[in-house]
N, CA, C and O of each residue as an XYZ file, in Angstrom:
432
protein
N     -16.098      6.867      4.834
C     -14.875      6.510      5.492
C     -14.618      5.028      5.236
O     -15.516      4.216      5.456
N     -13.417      4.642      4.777
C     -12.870      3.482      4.393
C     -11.778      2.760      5.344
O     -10.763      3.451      5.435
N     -11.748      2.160      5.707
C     -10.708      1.293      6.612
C     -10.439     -0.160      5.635
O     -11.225     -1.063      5.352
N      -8.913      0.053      5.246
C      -8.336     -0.490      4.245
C      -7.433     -1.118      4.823
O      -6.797     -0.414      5.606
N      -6.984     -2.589      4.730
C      -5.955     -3.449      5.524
C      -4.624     -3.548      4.119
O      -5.055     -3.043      3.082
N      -3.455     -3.996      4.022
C      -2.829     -3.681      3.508
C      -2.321     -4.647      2.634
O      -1.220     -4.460      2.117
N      -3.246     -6.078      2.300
C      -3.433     -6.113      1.181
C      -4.725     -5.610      0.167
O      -5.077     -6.303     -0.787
N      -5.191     -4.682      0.412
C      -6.447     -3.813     -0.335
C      -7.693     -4.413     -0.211
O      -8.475     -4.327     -1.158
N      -8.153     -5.281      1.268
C      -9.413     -5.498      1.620
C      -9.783     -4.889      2.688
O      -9.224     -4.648      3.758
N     -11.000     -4.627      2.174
C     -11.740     -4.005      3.602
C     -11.414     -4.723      4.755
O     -11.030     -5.886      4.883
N     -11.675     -3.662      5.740
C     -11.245     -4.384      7.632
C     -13.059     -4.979      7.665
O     -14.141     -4.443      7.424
N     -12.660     -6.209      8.054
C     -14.175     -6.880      8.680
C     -14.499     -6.231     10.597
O     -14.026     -6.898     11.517
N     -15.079     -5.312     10.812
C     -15.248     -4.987     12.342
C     -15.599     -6.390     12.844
O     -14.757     -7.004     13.500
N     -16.704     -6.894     12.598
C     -16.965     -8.341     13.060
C     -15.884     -8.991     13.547
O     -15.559     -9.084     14.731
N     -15.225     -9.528     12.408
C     -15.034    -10.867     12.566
C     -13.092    -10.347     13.019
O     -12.399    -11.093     13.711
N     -12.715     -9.393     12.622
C     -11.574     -8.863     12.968
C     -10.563     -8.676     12.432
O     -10.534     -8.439     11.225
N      -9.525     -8.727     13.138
C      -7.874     -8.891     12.195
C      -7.438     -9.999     12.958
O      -8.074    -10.208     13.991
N      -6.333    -10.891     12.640
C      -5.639    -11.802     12.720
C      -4.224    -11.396     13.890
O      -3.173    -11.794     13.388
N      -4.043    -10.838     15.032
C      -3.365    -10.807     15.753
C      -1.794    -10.982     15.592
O      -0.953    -10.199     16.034
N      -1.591    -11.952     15.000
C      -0.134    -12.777     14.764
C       0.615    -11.869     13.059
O       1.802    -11.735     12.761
N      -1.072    -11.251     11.993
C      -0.820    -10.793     10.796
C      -1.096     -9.766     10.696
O      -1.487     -9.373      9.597
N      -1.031     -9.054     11.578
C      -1.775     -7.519     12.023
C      -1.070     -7.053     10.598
O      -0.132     -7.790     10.291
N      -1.292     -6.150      9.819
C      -0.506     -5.164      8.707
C      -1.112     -3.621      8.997
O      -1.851     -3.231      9.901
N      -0.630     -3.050      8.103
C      -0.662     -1.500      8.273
C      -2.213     -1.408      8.163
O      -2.835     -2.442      7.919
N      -2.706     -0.530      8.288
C      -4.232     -0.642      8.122
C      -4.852      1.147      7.599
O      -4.596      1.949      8.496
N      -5.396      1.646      6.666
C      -5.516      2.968      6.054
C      -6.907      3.170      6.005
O      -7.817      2.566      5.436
N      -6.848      4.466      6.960
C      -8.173      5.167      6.878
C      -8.204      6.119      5.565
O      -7.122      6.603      5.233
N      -9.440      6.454      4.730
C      -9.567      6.758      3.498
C     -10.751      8.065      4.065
O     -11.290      7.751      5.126
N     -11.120      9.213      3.588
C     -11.932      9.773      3.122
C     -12.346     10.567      1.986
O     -11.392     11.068      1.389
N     -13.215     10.766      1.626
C     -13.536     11.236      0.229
C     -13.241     13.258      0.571
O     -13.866     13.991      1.337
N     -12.212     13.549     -0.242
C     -12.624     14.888     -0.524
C     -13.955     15.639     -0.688
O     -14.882     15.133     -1.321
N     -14.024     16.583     -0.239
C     -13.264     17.845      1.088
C     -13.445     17.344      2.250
O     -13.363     18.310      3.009
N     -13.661     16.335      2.911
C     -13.108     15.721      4.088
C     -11.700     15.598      4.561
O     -10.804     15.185      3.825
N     -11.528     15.940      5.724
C     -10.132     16.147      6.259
C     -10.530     14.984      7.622
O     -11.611     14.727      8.151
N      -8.775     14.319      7.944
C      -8.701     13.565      9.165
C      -8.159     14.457      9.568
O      -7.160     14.622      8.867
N      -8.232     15.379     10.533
C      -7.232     16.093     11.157
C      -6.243     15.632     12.353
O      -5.027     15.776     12.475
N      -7.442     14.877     13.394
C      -6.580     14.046     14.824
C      -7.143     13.055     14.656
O      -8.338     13.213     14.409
N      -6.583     11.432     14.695
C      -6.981     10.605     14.973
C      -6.461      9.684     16.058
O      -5.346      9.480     15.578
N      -6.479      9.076     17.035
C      -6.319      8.301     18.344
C      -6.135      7.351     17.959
O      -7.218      7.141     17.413
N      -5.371      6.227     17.728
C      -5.588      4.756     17.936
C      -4.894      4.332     19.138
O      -3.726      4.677     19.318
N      -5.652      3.458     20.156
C      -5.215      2.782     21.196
C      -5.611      1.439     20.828
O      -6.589      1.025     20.204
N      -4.293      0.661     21.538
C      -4.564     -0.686     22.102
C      -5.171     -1.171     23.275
O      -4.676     -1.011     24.390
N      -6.171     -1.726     23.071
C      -6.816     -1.790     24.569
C      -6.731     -3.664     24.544
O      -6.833     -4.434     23.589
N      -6.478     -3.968     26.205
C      -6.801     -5.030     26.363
C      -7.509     -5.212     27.575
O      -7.180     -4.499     28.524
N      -8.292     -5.920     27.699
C      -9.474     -6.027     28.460
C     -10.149     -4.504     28.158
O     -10.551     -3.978     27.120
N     -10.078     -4.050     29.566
C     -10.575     -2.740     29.657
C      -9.345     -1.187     29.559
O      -9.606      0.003     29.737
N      -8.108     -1.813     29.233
C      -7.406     -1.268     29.864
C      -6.466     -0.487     28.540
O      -5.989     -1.289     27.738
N      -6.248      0.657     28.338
C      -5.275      0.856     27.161
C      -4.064      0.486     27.317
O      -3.687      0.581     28.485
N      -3.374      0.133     26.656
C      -1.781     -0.662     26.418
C      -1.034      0.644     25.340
O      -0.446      1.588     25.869
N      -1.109      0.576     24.400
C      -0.706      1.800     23.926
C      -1.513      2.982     23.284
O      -2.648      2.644     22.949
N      -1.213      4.188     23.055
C      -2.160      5.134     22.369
C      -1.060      5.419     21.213
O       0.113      5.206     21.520
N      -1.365      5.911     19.835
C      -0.632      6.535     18.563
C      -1.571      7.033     18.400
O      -2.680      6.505     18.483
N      -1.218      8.699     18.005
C      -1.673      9.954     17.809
C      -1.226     10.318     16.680
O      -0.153     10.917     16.618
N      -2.015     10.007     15.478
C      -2.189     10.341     13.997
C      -2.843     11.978     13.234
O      -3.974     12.464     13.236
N      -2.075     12.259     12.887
C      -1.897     13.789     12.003
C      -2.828     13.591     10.368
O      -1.949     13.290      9.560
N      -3.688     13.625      9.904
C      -3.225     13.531      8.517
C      -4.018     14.582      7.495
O      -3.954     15.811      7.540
N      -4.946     13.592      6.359
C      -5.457     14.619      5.726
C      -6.685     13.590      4.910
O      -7.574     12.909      5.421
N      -6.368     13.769      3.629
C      -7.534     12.651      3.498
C      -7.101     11.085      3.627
O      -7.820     10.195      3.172
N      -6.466     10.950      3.966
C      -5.567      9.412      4.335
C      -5.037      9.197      5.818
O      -5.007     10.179      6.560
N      -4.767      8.398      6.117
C      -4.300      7.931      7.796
C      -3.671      6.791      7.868
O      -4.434      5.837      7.715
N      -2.249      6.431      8.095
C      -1.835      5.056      7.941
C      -1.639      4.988      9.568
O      -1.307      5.934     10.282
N      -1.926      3.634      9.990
C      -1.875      3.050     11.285
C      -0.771      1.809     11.250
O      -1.023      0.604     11.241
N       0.424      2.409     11.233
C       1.297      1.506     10.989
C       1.532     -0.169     12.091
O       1.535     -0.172     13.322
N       1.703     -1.407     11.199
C       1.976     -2.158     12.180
C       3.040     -2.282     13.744
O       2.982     -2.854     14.833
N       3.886     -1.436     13.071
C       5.645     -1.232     13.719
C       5.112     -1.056     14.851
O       5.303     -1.916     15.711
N       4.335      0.057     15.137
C       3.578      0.689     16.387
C       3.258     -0.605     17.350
O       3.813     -0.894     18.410
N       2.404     -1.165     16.801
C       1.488     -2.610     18.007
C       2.204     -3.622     18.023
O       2.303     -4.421     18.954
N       2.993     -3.669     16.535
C       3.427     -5.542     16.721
C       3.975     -6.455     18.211
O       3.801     -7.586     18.667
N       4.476     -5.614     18.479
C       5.707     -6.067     19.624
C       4.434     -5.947     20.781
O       4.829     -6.367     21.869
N       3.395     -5.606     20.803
C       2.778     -5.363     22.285
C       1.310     -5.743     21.935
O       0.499     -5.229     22.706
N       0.748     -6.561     20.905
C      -0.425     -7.372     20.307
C      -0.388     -8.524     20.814
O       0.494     -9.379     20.732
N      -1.754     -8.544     21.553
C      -2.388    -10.343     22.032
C      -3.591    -10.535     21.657
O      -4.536     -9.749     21.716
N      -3.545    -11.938     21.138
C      -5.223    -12.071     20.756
C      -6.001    -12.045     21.897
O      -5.789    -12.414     23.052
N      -7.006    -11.504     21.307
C      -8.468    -10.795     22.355
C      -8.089     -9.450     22.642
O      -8.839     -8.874     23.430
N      -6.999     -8.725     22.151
C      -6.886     -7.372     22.420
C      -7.704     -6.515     20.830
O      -8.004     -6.982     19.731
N      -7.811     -5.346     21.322
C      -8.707     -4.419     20.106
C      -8.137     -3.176     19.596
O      -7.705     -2.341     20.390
N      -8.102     -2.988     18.344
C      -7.815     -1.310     18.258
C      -8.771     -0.440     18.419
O      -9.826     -0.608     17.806
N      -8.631      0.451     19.109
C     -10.035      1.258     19.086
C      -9.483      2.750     18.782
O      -8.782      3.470     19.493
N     -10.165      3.040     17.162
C      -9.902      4.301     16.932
C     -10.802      5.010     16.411
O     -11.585      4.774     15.491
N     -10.529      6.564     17.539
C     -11.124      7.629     17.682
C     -11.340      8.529     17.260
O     -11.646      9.122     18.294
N     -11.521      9.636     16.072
C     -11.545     10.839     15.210
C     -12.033     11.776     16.313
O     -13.136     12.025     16.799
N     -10.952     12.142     16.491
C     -10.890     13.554     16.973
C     -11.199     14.745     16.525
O     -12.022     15.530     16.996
N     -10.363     14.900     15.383
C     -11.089     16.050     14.464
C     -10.644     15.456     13.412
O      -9.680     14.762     13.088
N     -11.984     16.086     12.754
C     -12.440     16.180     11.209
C     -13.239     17.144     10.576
O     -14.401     17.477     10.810
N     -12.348     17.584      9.643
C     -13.056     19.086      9.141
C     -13.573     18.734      7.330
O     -13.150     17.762      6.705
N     -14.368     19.580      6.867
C     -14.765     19.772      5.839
C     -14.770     20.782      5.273
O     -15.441     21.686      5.770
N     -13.968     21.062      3.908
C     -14.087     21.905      2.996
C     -15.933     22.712      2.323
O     -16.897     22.189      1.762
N     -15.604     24.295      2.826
C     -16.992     24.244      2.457
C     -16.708     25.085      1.193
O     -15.570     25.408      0.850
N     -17.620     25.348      0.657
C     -17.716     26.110     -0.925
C     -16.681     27.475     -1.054
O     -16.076     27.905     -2.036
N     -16.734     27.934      0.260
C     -15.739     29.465      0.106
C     -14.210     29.281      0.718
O     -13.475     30.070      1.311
N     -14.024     27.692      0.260
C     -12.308     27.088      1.059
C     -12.476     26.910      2.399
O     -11.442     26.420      2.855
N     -13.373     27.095      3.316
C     -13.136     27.524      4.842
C     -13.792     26.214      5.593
O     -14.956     25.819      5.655
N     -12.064     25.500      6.357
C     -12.511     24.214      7.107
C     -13.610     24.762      8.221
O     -13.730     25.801      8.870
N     -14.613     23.074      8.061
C     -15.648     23.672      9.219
C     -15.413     21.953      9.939
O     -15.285     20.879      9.351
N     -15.425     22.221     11.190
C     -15.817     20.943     12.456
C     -16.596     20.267     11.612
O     -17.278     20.857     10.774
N     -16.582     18.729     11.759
C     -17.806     18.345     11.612
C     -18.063     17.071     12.395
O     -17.245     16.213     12.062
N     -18.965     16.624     13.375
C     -19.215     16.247     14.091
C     -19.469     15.033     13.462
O     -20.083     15.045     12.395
N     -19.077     13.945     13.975
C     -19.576     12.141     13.400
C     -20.392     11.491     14.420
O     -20.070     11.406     15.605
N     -21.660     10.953     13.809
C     -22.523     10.135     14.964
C     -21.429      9.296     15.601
O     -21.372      9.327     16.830
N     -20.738      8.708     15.081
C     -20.172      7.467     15.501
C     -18.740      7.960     15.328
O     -18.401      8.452     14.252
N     -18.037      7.868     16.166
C     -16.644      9.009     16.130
C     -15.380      7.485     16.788
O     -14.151      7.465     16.719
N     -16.131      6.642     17.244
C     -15.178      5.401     17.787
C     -15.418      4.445     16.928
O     -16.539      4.566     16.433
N     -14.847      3.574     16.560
C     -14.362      2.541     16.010
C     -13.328      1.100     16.805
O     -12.117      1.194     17.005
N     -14.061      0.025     17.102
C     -12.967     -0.793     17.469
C     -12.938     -2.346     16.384
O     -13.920     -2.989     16.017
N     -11.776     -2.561     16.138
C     -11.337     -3.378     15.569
C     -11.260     -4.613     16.340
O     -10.592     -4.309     17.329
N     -11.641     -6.055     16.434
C     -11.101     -7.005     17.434
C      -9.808     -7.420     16.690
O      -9.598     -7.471     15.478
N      -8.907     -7.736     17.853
C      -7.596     -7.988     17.030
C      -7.577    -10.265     18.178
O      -7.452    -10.638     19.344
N      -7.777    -10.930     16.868
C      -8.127    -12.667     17.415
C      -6.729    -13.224     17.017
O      -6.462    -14.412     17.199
């Protein structure tokens, strides 16, 4: 799984995104991997500010349009894979469970 910022560098989890330069940001997986549901919320402090509920397939765009207007530094994206399926040998999507199914981004 790839988390791609939208000039074609990897997202640093560490150190973060830039708040004020937030851009679109693209989840990637390698075939026969499927994103089926993905969650992204804005959380600040403890608290969610917005949720976007993403559809896709092997790609996921997390558009800026969504947060810009409601982004403060020290707030985070935190996104969730809901479902994700995998192509098995006889075509037939199967669940597949991720150790690590959350993801948060610091947004500074």
């Amino acid at each position: 799984m790839r988390f791609i910022k939208e000039d074609g560098k990897p997202v640093d989890f560490k150190i973060g995104i830039n708040s004020e330069s937030l851009t679109n940001i693209t989840i990637k997986v390698n075939n026969p991997y499927q994103l089926k549901i993905v969650e992204v919320m804005l959380v600040r402090c403890k608290r969610p500010v917005m949720l976007q509920r993403l559809n896709g397939g092997e790609e996921v765009v997390i558009t800026k349009d969504f947060f810009s207007s409601s982004v403060q530094p020290g707030d985070r994206l935190m996104i969730e894979f809901k479902s994700v399926t995998v192509t098995d040998s006889k075509g037939v999507l199967v669940p597949v469970v991720l150790d690590m199914p959350i993801f948060n981004i610091p947004l500074i």
